[in-house]
C-alpha atoms as an extended CHARMM CRD file, in Angstrom:
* protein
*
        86  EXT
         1         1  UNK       CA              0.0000000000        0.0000000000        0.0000000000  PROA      1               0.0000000000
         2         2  UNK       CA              1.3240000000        3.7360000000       -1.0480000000  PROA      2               0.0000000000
         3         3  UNK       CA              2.1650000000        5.8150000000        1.8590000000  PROA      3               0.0000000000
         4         4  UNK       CA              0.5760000000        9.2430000000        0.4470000000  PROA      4               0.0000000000
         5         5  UNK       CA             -1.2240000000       10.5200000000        4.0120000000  PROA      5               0.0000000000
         6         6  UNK       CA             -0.2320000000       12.9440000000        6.0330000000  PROA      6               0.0000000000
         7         7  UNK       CA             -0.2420000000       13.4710000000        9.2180000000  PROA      7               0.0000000000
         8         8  UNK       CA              0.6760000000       17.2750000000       10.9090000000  PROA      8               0.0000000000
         9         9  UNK       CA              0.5890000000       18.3330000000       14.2020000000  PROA      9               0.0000000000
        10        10  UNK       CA              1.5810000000       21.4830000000       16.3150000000  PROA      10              0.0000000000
        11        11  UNK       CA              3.5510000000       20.1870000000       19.5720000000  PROA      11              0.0000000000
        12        12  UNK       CA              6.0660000000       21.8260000000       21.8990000000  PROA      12              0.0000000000
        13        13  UNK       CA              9.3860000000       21.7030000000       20.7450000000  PROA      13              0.0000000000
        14        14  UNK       CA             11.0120000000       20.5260000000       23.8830000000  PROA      14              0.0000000000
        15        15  UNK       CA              8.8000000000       17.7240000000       24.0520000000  PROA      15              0.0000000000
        16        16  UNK       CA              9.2170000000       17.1560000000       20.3470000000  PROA      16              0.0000000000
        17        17  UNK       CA             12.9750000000       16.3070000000       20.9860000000  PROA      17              0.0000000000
        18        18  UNK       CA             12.9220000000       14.1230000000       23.6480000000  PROA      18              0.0000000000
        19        19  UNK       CA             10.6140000000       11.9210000000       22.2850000000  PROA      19              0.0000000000
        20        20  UNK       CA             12.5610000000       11.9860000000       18.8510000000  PROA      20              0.0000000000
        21        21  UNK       CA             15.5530000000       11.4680000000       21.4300000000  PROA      21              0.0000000000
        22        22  UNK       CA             13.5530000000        8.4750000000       22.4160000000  PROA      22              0.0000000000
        23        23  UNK       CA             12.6820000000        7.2760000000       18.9900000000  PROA      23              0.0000000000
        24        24  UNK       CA             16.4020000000        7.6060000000       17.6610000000  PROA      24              0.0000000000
        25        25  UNK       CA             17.7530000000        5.6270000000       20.8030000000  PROA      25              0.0000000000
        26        26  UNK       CA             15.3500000000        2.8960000000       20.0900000000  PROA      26              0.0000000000
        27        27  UNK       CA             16.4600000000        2.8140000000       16.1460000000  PROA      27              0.0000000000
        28        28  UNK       CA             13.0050000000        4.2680000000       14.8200000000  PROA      28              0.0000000000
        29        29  UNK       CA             12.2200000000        7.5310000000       12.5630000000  PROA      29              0.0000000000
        30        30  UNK       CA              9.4880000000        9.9230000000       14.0590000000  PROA      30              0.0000000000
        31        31  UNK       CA              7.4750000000        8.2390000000       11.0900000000  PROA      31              0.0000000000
        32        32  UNK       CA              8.1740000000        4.8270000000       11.7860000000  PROA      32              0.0000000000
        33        33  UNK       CA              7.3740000000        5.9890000000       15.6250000000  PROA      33              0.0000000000
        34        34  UNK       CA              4.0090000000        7.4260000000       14.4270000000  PROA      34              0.0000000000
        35        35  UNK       CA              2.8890000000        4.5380000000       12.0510000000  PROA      35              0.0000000000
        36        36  UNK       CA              3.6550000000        1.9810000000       15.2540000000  PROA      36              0.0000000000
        37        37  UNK       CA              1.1970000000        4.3570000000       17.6010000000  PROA      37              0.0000000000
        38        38  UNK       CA             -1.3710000000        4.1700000000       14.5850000000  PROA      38              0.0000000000
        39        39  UNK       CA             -1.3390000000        0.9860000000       14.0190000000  PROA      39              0.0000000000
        40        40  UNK       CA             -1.9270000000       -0.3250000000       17.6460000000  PROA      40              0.0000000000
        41        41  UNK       CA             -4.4250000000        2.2610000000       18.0480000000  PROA      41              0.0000000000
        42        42  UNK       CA             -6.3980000000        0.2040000000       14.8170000000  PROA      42              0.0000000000
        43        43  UNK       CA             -5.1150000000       -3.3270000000       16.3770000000  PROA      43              0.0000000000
        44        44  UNK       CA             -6.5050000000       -2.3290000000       19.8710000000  PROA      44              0.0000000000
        45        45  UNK       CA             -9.1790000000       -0.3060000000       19.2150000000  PROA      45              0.0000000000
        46        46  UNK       CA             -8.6160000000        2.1220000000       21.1420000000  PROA      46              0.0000000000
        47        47  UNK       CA             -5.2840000000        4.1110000000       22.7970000000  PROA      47              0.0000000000
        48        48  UNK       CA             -2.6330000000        1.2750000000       23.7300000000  PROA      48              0.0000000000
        49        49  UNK       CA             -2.1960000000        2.7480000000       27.1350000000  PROA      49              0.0000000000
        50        50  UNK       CA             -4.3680000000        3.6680000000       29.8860000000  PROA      50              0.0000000000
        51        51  UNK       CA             -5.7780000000        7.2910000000       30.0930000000  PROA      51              0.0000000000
        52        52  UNK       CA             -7.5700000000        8.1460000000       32.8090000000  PROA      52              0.0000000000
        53        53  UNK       CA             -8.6450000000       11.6570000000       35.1460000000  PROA      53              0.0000000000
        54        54  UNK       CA             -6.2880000000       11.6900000000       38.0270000000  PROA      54              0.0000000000
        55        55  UNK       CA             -8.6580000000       11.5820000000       41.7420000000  PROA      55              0.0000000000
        56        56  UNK       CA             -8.3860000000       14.5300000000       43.8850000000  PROA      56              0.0000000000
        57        57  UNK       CA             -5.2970000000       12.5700000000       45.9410000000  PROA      57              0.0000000000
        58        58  UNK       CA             -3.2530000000       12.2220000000       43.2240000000  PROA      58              0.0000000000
        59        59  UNK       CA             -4.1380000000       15.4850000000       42.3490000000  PROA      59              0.0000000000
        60        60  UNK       CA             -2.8100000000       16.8670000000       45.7180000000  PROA      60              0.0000000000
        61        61  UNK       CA             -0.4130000000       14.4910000000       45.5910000000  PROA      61              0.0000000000
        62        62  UNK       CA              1.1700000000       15.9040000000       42.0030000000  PROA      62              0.0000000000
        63        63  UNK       CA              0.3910000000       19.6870000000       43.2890000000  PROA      63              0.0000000000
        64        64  UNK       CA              2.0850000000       19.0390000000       46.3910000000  PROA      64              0.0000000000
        65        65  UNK       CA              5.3330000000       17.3520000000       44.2260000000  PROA      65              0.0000000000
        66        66  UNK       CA              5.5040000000       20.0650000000       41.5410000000  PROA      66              0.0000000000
        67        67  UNK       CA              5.6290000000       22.6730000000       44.7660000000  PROA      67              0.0000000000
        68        68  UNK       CA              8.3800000000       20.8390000000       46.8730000000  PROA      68              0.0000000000
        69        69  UNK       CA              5.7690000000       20.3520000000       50.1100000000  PROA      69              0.0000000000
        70        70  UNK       CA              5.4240000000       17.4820000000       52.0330000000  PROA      70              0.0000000000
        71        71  UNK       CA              7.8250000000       15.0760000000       50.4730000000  PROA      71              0.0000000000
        72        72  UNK       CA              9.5840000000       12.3670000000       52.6590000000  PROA      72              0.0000000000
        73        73  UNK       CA             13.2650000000       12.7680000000       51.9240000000  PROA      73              0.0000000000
        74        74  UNK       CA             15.5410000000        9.2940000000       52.4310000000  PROA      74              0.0000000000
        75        75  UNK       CA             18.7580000000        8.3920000000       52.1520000000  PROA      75              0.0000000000
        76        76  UNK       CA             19.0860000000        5.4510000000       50.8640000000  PROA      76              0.0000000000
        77        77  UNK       CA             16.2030000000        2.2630000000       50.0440000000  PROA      77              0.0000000000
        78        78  UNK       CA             16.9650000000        1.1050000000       53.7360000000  PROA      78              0.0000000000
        79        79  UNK       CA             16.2060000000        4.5410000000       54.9130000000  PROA      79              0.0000000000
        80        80  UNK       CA             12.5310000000        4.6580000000       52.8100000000  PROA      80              0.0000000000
        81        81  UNK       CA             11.6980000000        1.0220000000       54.0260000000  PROA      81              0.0000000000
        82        82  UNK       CA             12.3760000000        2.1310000000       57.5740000000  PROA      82              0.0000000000
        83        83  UNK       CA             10.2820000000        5.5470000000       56.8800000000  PROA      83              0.0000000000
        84        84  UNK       CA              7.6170000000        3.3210000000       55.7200000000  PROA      84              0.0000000000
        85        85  UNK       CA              7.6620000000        0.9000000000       58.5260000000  PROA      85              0.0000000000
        86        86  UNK       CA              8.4820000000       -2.0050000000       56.3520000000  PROA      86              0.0000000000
C-alpha cells in the first residue's frame, strides 16, 4: 500500500525532541514511531495505554510534588523502608 497521508501536528518543541531522542535511541524515525502508535491504536481499538482523570489525591499528591511540600526525603532504600515501617 502507497504511503501518500499525512499526518501534521503542532507540539512543543522541547517535548518534540525528547521523544525523537527516544525514537532515535530505540532505532526508529518519528514516522516509523508514528505509524507503530497508529497501528496499535487500529489493532486495539482504542489508545494502547491507559488514560484516565487523576482523583483529587493524586491530584494533591502531584500539586504538592511540583511545589516541593510534604515530600519524605531518604537516604538510601533502607532509609525509605524504615520511613515506611516495612
Amino acid at each position: 500500500m502507497s504511503k501518500i497521508a499525512t499526518v501534521r501536528a503542532r507540539i512543543e518543541p522541547d517535548l518534540k525532541d525528547k521523544a525523537e531522542n527516544v525514537f532515535r535511541r530505540l532505532g526508529l524515525t518519528t514516522t516509523q514511531a508514528i505509524t507503530l502508535f497508529y497501528k496499535q491504536v487500529e489493532l486495539r481499538n482504542g489508545l494502547p495505554f491507559e488514560v484516565a482523570i487523576p482523583n483529587e489525591t493524586t491530584r494533591r499528591t502531584f500539586d504538592d510534588t511540583d511545589a516541593g511540600s510534604n515530600l519524605v526525603v531518604c537516604e538510601d532504600a533502607d532509609d525509605m523502608f524504615r520511613k515506611l515501617g516495612i
